[in-house]
C-alpha positions as CSV (number, residue, x, y, z in Angstrom):
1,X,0.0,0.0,0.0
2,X,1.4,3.4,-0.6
3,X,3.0,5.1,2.2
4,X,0.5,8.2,1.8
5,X,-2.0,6.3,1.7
6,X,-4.0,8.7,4.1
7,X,-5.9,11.1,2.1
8,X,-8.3,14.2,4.0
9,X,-10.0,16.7,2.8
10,X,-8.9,20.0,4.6
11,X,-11.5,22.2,6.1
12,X,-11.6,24.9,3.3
13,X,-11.6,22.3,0.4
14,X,-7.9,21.4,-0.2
15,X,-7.2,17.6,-1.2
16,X,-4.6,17.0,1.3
17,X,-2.0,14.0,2.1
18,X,-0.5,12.3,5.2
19,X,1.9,9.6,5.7
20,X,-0.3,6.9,8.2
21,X,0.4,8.3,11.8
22,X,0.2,11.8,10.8
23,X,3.6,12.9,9.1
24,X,4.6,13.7,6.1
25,X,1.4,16.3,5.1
26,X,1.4,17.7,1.9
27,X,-1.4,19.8,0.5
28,X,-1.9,19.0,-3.4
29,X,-4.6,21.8,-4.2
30,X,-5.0,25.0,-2.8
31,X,-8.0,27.0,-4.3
32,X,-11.5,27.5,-3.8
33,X,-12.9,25.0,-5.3
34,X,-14.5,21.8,-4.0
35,X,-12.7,18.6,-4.0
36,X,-14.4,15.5,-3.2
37,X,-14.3,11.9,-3.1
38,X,-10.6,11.1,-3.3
39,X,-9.9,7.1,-4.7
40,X,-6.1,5.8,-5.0
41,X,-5.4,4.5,-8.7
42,X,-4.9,0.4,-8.7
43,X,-1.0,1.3,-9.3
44,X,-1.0,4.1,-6.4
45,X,0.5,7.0,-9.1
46,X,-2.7,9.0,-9.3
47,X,-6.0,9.9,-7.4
48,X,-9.0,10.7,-8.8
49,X,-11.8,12.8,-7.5
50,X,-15.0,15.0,-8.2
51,X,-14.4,18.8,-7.8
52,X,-17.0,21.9,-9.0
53,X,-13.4,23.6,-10.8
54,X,-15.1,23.8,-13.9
55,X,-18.2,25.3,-12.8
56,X,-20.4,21.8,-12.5
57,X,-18.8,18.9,-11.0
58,X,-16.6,16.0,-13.2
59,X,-14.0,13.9,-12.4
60,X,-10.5,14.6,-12.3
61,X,-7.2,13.0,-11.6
62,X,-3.8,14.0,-10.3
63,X,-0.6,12.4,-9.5
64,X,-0.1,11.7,-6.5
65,X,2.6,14.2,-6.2
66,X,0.6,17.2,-7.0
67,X,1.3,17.6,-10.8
68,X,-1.0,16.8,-13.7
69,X,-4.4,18.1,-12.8
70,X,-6.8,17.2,-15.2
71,X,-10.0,16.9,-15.6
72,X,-11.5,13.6,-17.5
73,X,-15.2,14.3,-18.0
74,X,-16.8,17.2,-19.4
75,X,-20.6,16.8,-19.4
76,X,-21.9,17.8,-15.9
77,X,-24.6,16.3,-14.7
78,X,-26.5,14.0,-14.3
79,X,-23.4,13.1,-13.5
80,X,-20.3,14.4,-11.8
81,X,-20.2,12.3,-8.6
82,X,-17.7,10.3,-6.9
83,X,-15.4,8.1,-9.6
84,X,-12.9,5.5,-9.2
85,X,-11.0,3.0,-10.9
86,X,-11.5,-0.5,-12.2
87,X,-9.1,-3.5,-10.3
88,X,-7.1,-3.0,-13.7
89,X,-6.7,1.0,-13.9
90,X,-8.4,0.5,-17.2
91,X,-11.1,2.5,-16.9
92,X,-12.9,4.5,-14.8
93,X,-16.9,4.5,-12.8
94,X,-18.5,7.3,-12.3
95,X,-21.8,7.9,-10.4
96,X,-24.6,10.4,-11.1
97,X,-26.8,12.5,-9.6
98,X,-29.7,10.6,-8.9
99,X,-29.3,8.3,-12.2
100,X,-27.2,4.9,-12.7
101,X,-23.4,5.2,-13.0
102,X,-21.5,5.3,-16.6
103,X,-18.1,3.3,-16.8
104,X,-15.4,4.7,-19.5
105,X,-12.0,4.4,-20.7
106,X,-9.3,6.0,-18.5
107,X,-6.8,5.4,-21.1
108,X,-8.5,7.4,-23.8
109,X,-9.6,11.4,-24.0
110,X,-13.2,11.4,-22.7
111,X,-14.3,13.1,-25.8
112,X,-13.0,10.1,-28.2
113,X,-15.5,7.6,-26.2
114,X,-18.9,6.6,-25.6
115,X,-19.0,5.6,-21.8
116,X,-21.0,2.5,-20.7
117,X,-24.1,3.6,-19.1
118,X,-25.3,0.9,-16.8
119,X,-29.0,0.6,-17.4
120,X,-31.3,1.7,-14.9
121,X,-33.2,-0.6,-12.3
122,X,-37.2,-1.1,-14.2
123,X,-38.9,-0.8,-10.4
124,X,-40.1,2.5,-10.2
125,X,-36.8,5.2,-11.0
126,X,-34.3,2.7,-8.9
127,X,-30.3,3.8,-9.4
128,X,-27.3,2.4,-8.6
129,X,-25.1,4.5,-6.5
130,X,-22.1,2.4,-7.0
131,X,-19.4,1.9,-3.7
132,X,-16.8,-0.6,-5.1
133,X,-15.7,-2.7,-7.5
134,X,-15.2,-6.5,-7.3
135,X,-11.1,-7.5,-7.4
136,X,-12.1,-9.8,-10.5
137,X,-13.7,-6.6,-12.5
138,X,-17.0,-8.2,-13.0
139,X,-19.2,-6.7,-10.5
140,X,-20.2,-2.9,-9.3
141,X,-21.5,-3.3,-5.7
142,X,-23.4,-0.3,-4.3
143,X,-26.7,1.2,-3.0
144,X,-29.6,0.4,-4.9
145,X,-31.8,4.2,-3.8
146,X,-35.6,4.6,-4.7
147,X,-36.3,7.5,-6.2
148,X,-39.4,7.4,-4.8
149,X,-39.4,6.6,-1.6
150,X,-35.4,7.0,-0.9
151,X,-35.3,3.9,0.4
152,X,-31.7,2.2,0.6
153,X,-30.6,-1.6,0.2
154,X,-27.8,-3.4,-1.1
155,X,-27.1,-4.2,-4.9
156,X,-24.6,-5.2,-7.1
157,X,-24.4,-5.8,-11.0
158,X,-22.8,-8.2,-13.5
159,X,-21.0,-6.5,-16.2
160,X,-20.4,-10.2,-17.2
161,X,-24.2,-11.1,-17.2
162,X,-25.4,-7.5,-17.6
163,X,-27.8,-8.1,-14.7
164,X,-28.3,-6.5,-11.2
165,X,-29.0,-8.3,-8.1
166,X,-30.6,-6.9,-5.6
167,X,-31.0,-7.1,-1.0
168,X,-34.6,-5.6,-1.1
């Protein structure tokens, strides 16, 4: 595991990183935007998160050094939520707002590619907001959220079987 493998968000929105036990801090954005939802790449070179820098909020990555900020969507919402790599570093999930998450290429531009959406659950407006992904790369577990009544229960689906499976 990397050695800053600590990651905090600082109370006025700077991505900061810590060595475990609390040394080694190192700020890695200083501005006023919002930066949410750090994730460690699968090879530990690059984070990626969700910020509102370009007025709406997408997913962006940067080394874990502090260089190379780039943003890697550019379509606001629906989506713009919390994003994070396959097992492989291939490619990247991202959730939405309220809608099922979209899985694309991290190794091409975002504008070269047509992202996977995952389709949506058929029981009343049901999403997937997605929490992990299984070590094999088949599976997206997450919260399966009613958009009716909010309610929350636990769901995963197949990319395999391009199925979901759900605890309620």
């Amino acid at each position: 595991m990397n050695q800053f493998a600590q990651l905090r968000l600082h109370p006025v929105r700077h991505l900061i990183e810590q060595r475990r036990g609390g040394t080694g801090v190192r700020q890695l954005t200083n501005d006023i935007h919002r930066d949410r939802g750090l994730i460690w790449s699968p090879d530990s070179k690059k984070l990626a998160f969700f910020s509102d820098r370009s007025g709406t909020y997408e997913c962006w990555t940067i080394n874990a050094d502090g260089t190379d900020l780039k943003q890697i969507t550019f379509d606001g919402e629906p989506y713009g939520g919390f994003c994070f790599w396959s097992p492989d570093g291939k490619q990247i999930l991202q959730n939405g707002f309220s809608t099922d998450p979209r899985i694309f290429s991290a190794e091409k531009p975002f504008g070269e590619q047509t992202p996977f959406k995952m389709p949506a659950f058929y029981e009343g407006g049901d999403y997937l907001q997605a929490t992990s992904w299984s070590p094999d790369g088949d599976k997206i577990a997450g919260w399966r959220v009613s958009k009716i009544s909010g309610q929350m229960g636990v769901a995963f689906y197949s990319l395999r079987e391009q199925q979901y499976k759900s605890g309620y």
